[in-house]
N, C-alpha and C positions, 0 to 999 in steps of 0.2 A: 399507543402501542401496547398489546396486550400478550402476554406468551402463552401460546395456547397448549390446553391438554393434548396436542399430537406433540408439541414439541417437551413436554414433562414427560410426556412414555417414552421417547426415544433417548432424551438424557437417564431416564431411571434406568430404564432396559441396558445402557452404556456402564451405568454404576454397577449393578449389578452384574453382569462380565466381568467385569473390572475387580471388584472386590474377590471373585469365585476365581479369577485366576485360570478357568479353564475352558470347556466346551458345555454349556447349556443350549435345551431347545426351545422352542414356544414356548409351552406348558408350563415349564420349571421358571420359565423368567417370568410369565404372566401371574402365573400361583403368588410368587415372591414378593411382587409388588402390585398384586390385586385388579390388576388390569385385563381386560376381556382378552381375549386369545387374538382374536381378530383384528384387536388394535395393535396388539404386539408384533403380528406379524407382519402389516404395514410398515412396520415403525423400522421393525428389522430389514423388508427389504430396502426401503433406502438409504439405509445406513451402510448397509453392503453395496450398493450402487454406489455410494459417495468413497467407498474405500474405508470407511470407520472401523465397520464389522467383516472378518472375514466368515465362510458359510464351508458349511463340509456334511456332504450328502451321504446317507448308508446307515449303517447301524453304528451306533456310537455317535452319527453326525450332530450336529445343531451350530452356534454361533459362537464366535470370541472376536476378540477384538484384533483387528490387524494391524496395531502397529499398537507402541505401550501406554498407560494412561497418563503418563506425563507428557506425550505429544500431541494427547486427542483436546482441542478446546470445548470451548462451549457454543463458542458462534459457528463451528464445523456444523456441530452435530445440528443445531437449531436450523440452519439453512438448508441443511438437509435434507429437511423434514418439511419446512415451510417455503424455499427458495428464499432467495437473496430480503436481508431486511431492508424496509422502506416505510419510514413513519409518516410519510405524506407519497400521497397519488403523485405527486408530481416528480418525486423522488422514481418510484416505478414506472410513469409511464412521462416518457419529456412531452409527447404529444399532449398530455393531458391539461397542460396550462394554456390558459386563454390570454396570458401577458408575457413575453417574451423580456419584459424586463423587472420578472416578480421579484421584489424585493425581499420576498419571504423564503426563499431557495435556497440561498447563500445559510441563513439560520437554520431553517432544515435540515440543512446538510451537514451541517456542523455539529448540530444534536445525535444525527444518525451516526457519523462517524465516530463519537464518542463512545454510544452505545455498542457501535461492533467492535469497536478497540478494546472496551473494558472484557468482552464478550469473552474475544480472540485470547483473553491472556487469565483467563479462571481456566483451569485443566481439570479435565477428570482426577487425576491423581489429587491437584488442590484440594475438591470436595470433597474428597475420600479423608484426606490427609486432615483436614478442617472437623469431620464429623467424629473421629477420634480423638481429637485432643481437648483441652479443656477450655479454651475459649469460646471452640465453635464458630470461630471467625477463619474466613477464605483468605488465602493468601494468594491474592493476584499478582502475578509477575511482574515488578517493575522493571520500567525502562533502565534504569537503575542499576539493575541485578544482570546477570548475566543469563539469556535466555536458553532454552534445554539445548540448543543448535550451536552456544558460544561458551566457551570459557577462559578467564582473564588469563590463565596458564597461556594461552595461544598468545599473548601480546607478544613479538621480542622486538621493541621498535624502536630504533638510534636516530634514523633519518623518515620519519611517517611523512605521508603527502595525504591531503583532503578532497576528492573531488563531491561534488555535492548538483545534485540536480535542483533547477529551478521552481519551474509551476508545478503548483502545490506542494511543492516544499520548501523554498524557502518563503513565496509567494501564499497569501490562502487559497486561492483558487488557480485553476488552472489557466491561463491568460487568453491563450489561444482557444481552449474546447470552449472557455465565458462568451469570447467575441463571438463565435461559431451559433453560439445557443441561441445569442441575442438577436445576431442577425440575421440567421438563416432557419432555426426553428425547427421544425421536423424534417428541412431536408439535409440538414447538420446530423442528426439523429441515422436517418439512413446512409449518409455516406465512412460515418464513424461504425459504423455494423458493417458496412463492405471491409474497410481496414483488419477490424478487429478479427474477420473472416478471410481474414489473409489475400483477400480476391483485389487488393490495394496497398501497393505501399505506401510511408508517410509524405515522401513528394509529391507521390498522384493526388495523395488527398491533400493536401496544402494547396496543390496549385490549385485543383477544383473546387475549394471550399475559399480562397481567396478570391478568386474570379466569380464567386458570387456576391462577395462583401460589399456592399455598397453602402459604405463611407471614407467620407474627406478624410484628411489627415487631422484636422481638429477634433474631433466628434469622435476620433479614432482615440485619439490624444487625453480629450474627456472621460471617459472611460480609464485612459490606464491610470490615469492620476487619481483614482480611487480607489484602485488595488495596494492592498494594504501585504507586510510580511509579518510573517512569524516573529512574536513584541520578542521574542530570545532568539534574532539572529544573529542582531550586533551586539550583542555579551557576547554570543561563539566565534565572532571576528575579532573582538577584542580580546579572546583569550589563545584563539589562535596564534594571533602576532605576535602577541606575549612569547608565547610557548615556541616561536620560531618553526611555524609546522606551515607551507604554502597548502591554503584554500583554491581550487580552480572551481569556478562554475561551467559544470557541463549541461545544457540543454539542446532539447529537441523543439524548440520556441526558436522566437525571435530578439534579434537584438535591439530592433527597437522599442521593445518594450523594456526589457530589463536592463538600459543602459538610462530611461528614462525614469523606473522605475530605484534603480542602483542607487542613481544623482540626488534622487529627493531623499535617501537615507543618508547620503554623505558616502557614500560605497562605490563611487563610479569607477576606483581605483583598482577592484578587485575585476582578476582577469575573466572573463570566461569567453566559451569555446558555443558557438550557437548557429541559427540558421540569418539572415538577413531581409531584413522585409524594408521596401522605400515605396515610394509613390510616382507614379506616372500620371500628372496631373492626380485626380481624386480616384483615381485608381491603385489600392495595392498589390508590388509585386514583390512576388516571393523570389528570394535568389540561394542557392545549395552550393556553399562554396568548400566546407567540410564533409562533403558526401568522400563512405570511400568504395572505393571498387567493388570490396569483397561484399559490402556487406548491402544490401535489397530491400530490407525491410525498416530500415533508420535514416531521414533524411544528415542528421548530422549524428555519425555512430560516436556512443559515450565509449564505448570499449580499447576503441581505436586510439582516442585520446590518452585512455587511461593507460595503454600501451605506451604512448610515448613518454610521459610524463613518469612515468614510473621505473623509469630506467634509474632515476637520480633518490630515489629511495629503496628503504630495505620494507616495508609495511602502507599498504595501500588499504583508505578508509575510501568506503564510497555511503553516502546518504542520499536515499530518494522515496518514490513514491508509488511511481507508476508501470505502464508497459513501457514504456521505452527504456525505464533502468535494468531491466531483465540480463540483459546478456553485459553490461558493466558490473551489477553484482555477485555473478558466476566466476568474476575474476578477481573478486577486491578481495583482502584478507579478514576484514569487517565491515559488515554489511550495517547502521541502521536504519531500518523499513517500518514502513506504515501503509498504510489499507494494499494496494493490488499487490505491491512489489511486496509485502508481509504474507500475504498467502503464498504466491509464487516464490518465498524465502521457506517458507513449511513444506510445501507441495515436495519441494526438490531437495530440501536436505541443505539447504545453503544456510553456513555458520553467519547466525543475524542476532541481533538484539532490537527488540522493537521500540516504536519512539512517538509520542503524541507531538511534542515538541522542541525546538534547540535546548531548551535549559536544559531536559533530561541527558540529551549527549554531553551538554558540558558537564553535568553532573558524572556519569559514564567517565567521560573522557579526564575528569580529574581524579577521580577514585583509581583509574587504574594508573595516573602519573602521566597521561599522555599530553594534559595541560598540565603546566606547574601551577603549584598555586602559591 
């Protein structure tokens, strides 16, 4: 993966706003940093598309930035410019793999997502702030730190409670979208685009995408026994207990995975709240026994949970990932997020700290007293 000169003229064109503090037009930004007019002013309009740049037409008009430069990142602006990063074909296109059980996907993905994480957390104010001092070194936000959205001032927590989402969070991969991929292939692909298109909710698609599975219960079995978690889950459960803070796992998964997946860490103990999957004969069927009234688009709503459960504390922690943790993070008191639920934490103003992995939360979580140490 190579960062290309469309995405250096849209970060410089960002810098320079940024530094000026005020309303420049083509001309004045292109002049400034030597770049052709014509590429600038591509560069500008998708940066105004994307919500980076605000534009103001008339005399006096040209460009600034719409929101401050300690909010704007670096993986904003570059997807912006280039759309969504992806260092293998396969990564962009799922159709594009000729082996449904490529072993190289899982490490792919892993490298990408490192790459947008580091990406997501250099700010334009960072390189500003980096290119005046005397190191000259960027200071990327750690998980660590307290993010522009959170500050440890907001802690006041006697009685905290943890609820925490599963696939791909505490899990590496997402359990259910893996089975999907593996065995169903690009019609996995288009029925997860209906969903994501609101034209599906996640029962529709579970029952539809289970009733295409075709595997036993062992073969099904094989597979999860190779799904691995996060090597710093159980230091954050062990410092949990410690700290007398109750952990719930909330997912939008199944249980038989991660009662099976729990077991082999020694975790089978810890509660969570999920959806049910058994077999009829070599048939998987899905069961929705946490669905609730209100809510259409979650087969088991986390929010709902976290309502209940939160009655017996004063400070509600929710850690996740994905789309399904969206409407539980709009209600926790601290959010920590990583890849979808981390934009959708920027996007909307939601108080987050972001997170590659457990250690960094317990790391988080001891610094401000929330674990004893």
């Amino acid at each position: 993966m190579q960062v290309t000169k469309r995405s250096e003229y849209s970060i410089l064109s960002v810098l320079y706003l940024a530094e000026h503090d005020g309303v420049a037009d083509i001309g004045e930004i292109a002049a400034a940093q030597r770049i052709p007019d014509s590429l600038v002013a591509k560069a500008l309009q998708e940066l105004v598309k994307a919500g980076i740049l605000a534009s103001k037409r008339g005399p006096g008009g040209g460009f600034s930035l719409a929101r401050p430069a300690g909010e704007i990142n670096l993986l904003e602006i570059i997807e912006a410019t280039e759309g969504p990063i992806a260092i293998s074909e396969c990564l962009a296109d799922s159709g594009s793999c000729n082996s449904y059980a490529c072993r190289l996907e899982p490490v792919w993905r892993s490298v990408q997502d490192s790459i947008r994480t580091t990406l997501a957390r250099v700010t334009v104010q960072g390189v500003i702030d980096a290119g005046r001092g005397a190191t000259g070194t960027i200071d990327i936000v750690s998980p660590g730190q307290d993010s522009a959205a959170f500050r440890s001032g907001d802690i006041h927590a006697t009685r905290p409670i943890i609820l925490c989402d599963f696939d791909g969070t505490i899990s590496k991969q997402d359990v259910s979208d893996t089975i999907f991929t593996l065995w169903l292939g690009e019609t996995w692909a288009a029925i997860d685009n209906e969903y994501h298109n609101e034209k599906l909710s996640m029962v529709e698609l579970y029952e539809r995408c289970w009733s295409l599975v075709d595997a036993g219960e062992d073969e099904l079995y094989d597979f999860i026994d190779r799904v691995e978690i996060d090597p710093h889950f159980e230091e954050f459960i062990r410092q949990s207990r410690a700290s007398g803070i109750p952990v719930f796992l909330v997912s939008d998964g199944f249980d038989l995975y991660i009662d099976r997946i729990m077991g082999r860490y020694g975790l089978s103990d810890l509660v969570h709240y999920s959806n049910h999957l058994s077999f009829d004969g070599n048939r998987p069927v899905p069961e929705f026994n946490n669905r609730h009234p209100e809510c259409t688009q979650c087969a088991n709503c986390k929010k709902f949970v976290m309502d209940e459960k939160r009655n017996a504390a004063d400070f509600t922690i929710y850690i996740g990932n994905g789309f399904s943790d969206r409407c539980a993070a709009e209600h926790a008191d601290l959010v920590f997020a990583k890849d979808s639920l981390l934009e959708h934490c920027r996007d909307k103003g939601i108080p987050h700290v972001p997170y590659e992995h457990f250690g960094e939360i317990v790391k988080y979580l001891e610094e401000y007293e929330i674990f004893k140490r």
